[in-house]
N, CA, C and O of each residue as an XYZ file, in Angstrom:
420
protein
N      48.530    112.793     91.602
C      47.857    112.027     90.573
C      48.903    111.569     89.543
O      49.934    112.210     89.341
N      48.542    110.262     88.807
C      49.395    109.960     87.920
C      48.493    109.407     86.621
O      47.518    108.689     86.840
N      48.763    109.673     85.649
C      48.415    109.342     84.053
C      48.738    107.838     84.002
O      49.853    107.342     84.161
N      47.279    107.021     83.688
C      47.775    105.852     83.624
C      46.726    105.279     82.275
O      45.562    105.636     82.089
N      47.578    104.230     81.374
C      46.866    103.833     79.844
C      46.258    102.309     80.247
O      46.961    101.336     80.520
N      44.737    102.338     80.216
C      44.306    101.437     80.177
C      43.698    100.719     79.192
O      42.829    101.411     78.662
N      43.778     99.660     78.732
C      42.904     99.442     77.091
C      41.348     98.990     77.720
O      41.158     98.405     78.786
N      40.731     99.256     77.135
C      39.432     99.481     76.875
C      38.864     98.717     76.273
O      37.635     98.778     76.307
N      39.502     97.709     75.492
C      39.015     96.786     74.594
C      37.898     97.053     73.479
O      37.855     97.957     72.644
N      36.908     95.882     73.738
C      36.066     96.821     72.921
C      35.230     98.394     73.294
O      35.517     99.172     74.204
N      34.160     98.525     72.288
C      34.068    100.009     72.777
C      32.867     99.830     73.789
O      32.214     98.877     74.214
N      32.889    101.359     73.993
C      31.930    101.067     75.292
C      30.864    102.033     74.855
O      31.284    103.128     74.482
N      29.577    101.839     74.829
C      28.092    102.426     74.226
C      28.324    103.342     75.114
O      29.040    103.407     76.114
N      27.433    104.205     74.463
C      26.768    105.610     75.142
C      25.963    104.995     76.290
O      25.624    103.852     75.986
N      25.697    105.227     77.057
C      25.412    105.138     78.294
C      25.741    103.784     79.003
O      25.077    103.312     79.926
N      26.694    103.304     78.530
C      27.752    102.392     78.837
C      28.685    102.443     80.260
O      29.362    103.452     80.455
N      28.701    101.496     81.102
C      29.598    101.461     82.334
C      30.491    100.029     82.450
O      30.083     98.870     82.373
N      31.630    100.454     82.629
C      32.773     99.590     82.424
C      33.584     99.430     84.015
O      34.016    100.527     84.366
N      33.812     98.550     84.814
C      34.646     98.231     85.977
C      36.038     97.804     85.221
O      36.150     96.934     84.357
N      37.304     98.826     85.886
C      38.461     98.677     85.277
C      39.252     98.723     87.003
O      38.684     99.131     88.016
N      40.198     98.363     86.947
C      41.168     98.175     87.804
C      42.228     99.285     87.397
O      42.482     99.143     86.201
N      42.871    100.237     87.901
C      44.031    101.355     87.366
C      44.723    101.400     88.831
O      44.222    101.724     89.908
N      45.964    100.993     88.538
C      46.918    101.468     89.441
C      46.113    101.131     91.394
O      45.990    101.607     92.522
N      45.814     99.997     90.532
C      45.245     99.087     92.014
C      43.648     99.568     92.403
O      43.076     98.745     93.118
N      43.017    100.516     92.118
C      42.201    100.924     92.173
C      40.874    100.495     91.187
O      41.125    100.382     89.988
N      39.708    100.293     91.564
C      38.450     99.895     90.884
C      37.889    101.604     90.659
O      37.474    102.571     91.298
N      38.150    101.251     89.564
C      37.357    102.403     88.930
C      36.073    102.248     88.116
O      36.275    101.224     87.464
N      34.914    102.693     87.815
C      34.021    102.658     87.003
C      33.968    103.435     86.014
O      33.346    104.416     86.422
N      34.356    103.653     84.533
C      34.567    104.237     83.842
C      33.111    104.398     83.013
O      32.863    103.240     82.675
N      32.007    105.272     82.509
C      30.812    106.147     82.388
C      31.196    106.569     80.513
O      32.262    107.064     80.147
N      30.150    106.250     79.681
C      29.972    107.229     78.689
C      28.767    107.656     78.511
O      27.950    106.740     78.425
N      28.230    108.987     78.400
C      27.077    109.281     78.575
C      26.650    109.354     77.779
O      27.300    108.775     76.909
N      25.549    109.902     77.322
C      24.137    109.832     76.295
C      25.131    110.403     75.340
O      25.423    109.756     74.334
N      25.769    111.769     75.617
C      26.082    112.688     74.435
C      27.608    112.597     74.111
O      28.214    113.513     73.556
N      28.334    111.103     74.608
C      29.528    110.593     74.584
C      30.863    110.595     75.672
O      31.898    110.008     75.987
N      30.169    111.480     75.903
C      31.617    112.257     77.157
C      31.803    110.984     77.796
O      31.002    110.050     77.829
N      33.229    111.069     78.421
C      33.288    109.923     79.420
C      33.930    110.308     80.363
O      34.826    111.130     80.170
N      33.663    109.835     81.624
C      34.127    109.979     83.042
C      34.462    108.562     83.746
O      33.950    107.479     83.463
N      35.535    108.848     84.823
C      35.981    107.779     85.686
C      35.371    108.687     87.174
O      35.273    109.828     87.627
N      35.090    107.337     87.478
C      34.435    107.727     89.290
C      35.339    106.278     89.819
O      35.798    105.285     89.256
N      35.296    106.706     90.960
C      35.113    105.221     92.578
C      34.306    104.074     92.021
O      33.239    104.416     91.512
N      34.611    102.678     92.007
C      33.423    101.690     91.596
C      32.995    101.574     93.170
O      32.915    100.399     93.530
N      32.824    102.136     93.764
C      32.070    101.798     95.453
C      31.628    103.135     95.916
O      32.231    104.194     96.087
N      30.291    102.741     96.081
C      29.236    103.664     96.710
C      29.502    103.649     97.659
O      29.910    102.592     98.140
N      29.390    105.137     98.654
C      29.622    105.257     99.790
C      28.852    105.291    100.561
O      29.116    105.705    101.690
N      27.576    104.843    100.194
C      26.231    104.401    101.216
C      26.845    103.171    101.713
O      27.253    103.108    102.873
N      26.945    102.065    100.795
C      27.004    100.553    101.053
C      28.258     99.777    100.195
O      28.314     98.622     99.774
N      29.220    100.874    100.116
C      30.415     99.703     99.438
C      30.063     99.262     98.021
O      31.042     98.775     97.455
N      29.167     99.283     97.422
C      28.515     97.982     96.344
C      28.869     99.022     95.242
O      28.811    100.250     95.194
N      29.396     97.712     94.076
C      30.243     98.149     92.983
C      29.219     98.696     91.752
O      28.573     97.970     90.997
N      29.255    100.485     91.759
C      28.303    101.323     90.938
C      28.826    100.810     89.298
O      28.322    101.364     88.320
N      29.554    100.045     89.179
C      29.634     99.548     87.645
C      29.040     98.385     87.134
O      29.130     97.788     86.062
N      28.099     98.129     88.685
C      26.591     97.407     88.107
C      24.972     97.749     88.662
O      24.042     97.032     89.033
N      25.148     99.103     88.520
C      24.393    100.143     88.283
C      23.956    100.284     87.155
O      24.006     99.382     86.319
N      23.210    101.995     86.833
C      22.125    101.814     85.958
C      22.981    103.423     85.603
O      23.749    103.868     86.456
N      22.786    104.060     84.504
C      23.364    105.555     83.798
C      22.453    106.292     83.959
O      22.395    106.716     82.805
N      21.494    106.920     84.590
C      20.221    107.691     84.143
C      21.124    109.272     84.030
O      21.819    109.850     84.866
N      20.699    109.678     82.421
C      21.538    110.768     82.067
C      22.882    111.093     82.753
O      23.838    110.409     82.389
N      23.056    111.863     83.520
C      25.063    112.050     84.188
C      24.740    111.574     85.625
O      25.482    111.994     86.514
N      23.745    110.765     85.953
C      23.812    110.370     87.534
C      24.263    108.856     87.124
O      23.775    108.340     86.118
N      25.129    108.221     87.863
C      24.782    106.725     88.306
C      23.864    106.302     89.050
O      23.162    107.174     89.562
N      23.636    105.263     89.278
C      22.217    104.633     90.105
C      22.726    103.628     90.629
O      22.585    102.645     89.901
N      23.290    103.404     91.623
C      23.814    101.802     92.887
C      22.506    101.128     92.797
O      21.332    101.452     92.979
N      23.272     99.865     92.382
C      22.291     98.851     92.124
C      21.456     98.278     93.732
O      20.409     97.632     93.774
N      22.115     98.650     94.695
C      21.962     97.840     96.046
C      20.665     99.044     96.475
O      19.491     98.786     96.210
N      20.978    100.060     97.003
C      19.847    100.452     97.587
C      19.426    101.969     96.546
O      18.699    102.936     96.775
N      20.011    101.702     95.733
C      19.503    103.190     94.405
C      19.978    104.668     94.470
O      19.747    105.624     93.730
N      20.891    104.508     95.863
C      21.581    106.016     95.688
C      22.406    106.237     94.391
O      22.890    105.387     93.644
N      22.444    107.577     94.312
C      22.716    108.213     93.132
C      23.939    109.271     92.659
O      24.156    110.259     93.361
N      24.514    109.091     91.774
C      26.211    110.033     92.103
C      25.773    110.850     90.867
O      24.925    110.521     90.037
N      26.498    111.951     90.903
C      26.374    112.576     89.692
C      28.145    112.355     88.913
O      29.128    112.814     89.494
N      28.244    111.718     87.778
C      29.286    111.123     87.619
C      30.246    112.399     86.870
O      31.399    112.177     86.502
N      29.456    114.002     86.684
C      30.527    114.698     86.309
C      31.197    115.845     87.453
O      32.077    116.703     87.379
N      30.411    115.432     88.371
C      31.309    115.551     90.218
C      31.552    114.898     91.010
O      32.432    115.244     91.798
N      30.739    113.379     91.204
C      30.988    112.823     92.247
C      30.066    112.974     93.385
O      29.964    112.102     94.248
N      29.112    114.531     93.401
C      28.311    114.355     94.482
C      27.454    113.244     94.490
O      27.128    112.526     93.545
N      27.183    113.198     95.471
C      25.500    112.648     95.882
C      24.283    112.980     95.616
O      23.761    113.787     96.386
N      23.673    112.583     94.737
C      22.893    113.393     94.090
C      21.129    112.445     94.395
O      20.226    112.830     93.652
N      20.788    111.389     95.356
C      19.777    110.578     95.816
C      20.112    110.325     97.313
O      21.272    110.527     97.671
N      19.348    109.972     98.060
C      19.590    109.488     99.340
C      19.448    107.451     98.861
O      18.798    106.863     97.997
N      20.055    107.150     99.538
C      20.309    107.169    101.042
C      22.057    107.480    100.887
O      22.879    107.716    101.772
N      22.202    107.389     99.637
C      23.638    108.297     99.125
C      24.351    109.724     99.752
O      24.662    110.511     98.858
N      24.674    110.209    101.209
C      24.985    111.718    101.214
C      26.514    112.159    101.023
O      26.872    113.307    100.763
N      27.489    110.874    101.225
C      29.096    111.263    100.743
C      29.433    111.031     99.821
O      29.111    109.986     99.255
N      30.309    112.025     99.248
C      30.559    112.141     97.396
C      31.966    110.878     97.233
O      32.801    110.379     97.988
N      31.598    110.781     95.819
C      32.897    109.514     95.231
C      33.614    110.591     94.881
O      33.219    111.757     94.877
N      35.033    110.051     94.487
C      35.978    110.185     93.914
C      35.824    110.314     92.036
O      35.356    109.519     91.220
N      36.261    111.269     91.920
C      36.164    111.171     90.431
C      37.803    111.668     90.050
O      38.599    112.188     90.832
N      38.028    111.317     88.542
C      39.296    111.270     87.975
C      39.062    111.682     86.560
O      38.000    111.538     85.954
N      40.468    112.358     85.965
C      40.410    112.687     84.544
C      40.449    112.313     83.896
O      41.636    112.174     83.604
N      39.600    111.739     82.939
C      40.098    110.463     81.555
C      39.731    111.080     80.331
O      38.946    111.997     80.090
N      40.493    110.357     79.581
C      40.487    110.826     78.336
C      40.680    109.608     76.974
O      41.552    108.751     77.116
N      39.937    109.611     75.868
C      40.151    108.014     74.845
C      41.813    109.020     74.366
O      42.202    110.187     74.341
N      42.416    107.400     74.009
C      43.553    107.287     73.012
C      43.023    106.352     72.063
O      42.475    105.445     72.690
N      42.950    106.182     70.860
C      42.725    105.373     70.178
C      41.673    104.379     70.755
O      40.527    104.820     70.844
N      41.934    102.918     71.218
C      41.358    102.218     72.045
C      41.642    101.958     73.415
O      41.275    101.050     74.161
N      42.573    103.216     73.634
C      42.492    103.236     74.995
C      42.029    104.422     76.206
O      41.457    105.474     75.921
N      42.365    104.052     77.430
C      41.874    105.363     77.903
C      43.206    105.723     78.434
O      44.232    105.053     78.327
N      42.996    107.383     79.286
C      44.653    107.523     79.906
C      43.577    107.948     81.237
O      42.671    108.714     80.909
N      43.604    107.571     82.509
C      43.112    107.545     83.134
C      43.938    108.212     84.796
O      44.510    107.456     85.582
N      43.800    109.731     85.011
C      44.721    110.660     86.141
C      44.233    109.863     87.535
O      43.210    110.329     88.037
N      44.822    108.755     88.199
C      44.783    108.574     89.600
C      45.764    108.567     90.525
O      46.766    108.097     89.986
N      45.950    108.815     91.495
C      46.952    108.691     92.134
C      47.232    107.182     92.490
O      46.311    106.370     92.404
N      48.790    106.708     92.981
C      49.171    105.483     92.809
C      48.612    105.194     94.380
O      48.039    105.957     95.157
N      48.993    103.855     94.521
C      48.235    102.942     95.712
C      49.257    102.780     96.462
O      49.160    102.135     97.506
């Protein structure tokens, strides 16, 4: 894994989902109800389709295509037709940015 600074621009709401690109990778970056934020996979592993135009319901994501469901502070699968887990990564705010642990491409 490698530490990588992405700006963030403006801010991102509580139950807010952001599609960022890091070190070649689509990531979907998550802030939840009670602020925390997480980076997952922007691609569901039911159907490929980019979960950063999805829906937040409390710490699950929701794939907009057929409604499977991740839990974004593991990665499992947490709905069908959803059963293989995403990728999740360590992030953390800097000021207005994030520092975001992925490995390089």
């Amino acid at each position: 894994m490698s530490l990588h600074r992405v700006p963030l621009g403006e801010d991102l709401p509580t139950g807010g989902l952001r599609r960022l690109v890091v070190a070649g990778r689509a990531v979907c970056v998550v802030r939840t109800d009670d602020g925390r934020l997480f980076a997952i996979d922007d691609q569901c592993s039911h159907e490929e389709e980019s979960l950063s135009e999805g829906q937040l319901l409390g710490c699950e994501i929701e794939c907009p295509w057929h409604f499977g469901r991740f839990d974004v502070t593991t990665g499992k699968a947490a709905a069908l037709p959803a059963m293989e887990p995403i990728r999740t990564y360590p992030v953390s705010a800097d000021g207005d940015d994030l520092l975001v642990d992925v490995p390089e491409e």
